[in-house]
C-alpha positions as a printed Julia matrix, in Angstrom:
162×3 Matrix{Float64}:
 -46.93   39.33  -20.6
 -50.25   39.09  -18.73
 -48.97   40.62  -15.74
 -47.24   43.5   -17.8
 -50.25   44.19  -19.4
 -52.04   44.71  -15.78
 -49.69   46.03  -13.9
 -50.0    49.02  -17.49
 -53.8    49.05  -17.05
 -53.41   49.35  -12.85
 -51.0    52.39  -13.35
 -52.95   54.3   -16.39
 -56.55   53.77  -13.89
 -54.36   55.01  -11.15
 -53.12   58.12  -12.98
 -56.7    58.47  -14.63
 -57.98   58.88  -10.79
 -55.59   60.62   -9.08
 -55.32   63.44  -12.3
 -59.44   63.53  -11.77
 -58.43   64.68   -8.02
 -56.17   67.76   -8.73
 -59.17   70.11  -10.04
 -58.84   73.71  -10.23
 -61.26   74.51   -7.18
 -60.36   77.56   -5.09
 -60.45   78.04   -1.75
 -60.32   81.48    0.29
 -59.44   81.99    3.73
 -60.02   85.65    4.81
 -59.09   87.57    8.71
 -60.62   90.76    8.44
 -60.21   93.71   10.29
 -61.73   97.36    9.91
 -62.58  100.36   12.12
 -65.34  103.14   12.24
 -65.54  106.24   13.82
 -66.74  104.49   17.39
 -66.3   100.67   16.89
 -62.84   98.76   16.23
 -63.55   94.82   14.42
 -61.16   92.24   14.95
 -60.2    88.26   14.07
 -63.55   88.82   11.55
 -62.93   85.2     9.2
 -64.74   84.66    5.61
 -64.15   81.32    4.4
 -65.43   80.58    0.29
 -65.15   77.5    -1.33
 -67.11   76.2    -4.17
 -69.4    74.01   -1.73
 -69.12   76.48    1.43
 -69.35   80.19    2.67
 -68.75   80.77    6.12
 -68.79   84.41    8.11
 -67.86   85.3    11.48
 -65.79   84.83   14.69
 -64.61   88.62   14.98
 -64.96   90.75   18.18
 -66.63   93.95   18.08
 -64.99   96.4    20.43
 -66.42  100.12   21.27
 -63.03  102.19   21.02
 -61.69  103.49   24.49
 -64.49  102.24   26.43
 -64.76   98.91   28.92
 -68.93   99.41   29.77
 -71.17  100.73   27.7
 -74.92  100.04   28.0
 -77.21  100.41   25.8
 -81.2    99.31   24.62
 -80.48   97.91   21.44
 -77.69   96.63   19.39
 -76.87   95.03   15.97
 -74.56   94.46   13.57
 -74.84   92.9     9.14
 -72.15   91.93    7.46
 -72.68   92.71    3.36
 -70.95   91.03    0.76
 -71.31   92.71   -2.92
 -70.92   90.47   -5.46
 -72.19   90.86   -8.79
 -73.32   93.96   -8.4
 -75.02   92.72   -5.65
 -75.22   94.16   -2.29
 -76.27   90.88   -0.01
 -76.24   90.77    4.01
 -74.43   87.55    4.99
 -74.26   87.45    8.77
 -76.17   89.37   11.51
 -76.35   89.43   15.17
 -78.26   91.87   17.19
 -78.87   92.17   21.59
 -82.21   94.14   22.65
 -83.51   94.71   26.28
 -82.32   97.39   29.18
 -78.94   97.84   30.53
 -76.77   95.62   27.57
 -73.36   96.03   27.76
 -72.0    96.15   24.24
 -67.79   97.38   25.21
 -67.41   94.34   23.66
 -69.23   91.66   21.59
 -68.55   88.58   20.11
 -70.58   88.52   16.55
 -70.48   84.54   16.73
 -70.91   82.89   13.4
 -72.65   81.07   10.39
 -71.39   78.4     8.43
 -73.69   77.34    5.09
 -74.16   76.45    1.46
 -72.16   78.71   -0.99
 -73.61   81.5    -3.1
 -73.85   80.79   -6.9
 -73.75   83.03  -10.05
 -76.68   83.52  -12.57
 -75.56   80.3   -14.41
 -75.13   78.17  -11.56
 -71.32   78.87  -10.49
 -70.1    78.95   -7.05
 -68.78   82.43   -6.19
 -64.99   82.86   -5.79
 -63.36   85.93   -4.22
 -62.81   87.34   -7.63
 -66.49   87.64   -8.0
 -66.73   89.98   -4.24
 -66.36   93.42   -4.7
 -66.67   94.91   -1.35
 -67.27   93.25    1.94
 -68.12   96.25    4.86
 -70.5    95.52    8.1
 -73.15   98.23    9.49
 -73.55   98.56   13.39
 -76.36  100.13   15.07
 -76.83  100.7    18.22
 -79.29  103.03   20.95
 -78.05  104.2    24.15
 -81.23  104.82   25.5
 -84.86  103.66   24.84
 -85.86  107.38   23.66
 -82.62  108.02   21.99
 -82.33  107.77   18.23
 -80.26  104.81   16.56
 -76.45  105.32   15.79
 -75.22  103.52   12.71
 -72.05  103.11   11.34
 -70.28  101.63    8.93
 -66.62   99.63    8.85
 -65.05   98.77    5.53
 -63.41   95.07    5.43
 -62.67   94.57    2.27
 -62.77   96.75   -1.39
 -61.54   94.96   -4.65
 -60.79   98.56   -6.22
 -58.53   99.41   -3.55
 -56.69   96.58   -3.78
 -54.28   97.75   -6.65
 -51.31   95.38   -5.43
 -52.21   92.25   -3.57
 -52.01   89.07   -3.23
 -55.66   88.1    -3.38
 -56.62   88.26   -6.71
């Protein structure tokens, strides 16, 4: 009877753990891609979990070109959430003679972003993700921006991130 009544309180503790592990916490895994009028982004990754947002790893490409130097480059990805434009990730080159064909926008891996009361963000709270480039060609020359859209929440009217 003693070991009966163990073995029942090892099995109930066991299912009182393991049902503690197998919390509703979500985890997104994005690969964006986007174009502008001049630049092409690939391979870009946004990773969001409750304790984590990550940005980067995408490759920057001017469209149709192989060298193409410039003065002064840089790019910022923007996340809006809550109504909230915020830049996430930049990355900028300055100096004579860059050449910007192609750039890797490396990364950034850190703490998540919360809500007004305290809640890590989840995809369903990101309305638009998009990243501005800029760029001069020369050191008199004004600065070129434009903009690629990655990701817009209205736009996605069937999909299968919700």
């Amino acid at each position: 009877m003693k070991k009966n009544k163990r073995t029942l309180v090892l099995v109930l503790s066991l299912i009182f753990i393991l049902s503690g592990c197998m919390g509703t916490e979500k985890h997104y895994y994005l690969s964006l891609m986007g174009e502008s009028q001049k630049w092409k982004l690939t391979g870009y990754e946004i990773v969001i979990t409750p304790e984590r947002f990550a940005a980067g790893h995408g490759t920057l490409q001017i469209k149709n070109e192989t060298n193409y130097t410039t003065h002064y480059f840089s790019f910022e990805t923007h996340v809006v959430m809550y109504d909230q434009d915020r830049v996430v990730h930049t990355g900028s080159v300055s100096g004579p003679g860059f050449n910007i064909a192609e750039q890797n926008t490396g990364a950034i891996d850190g703490g998540t972003y919360f809500d007004k009361k305290g809640t890590p963000v989840t995809l369903s709270d990101v309305s638009a993700i998009y990243m501005i480039v800029e760029w001069q060609e020369h050191a008199d020359s004004e600065i070129t921006k434009e903009r690629i859209d990655l990701f817009d929440k209205t736009s996605k009217e069937h999909s299968f991130i919700n």
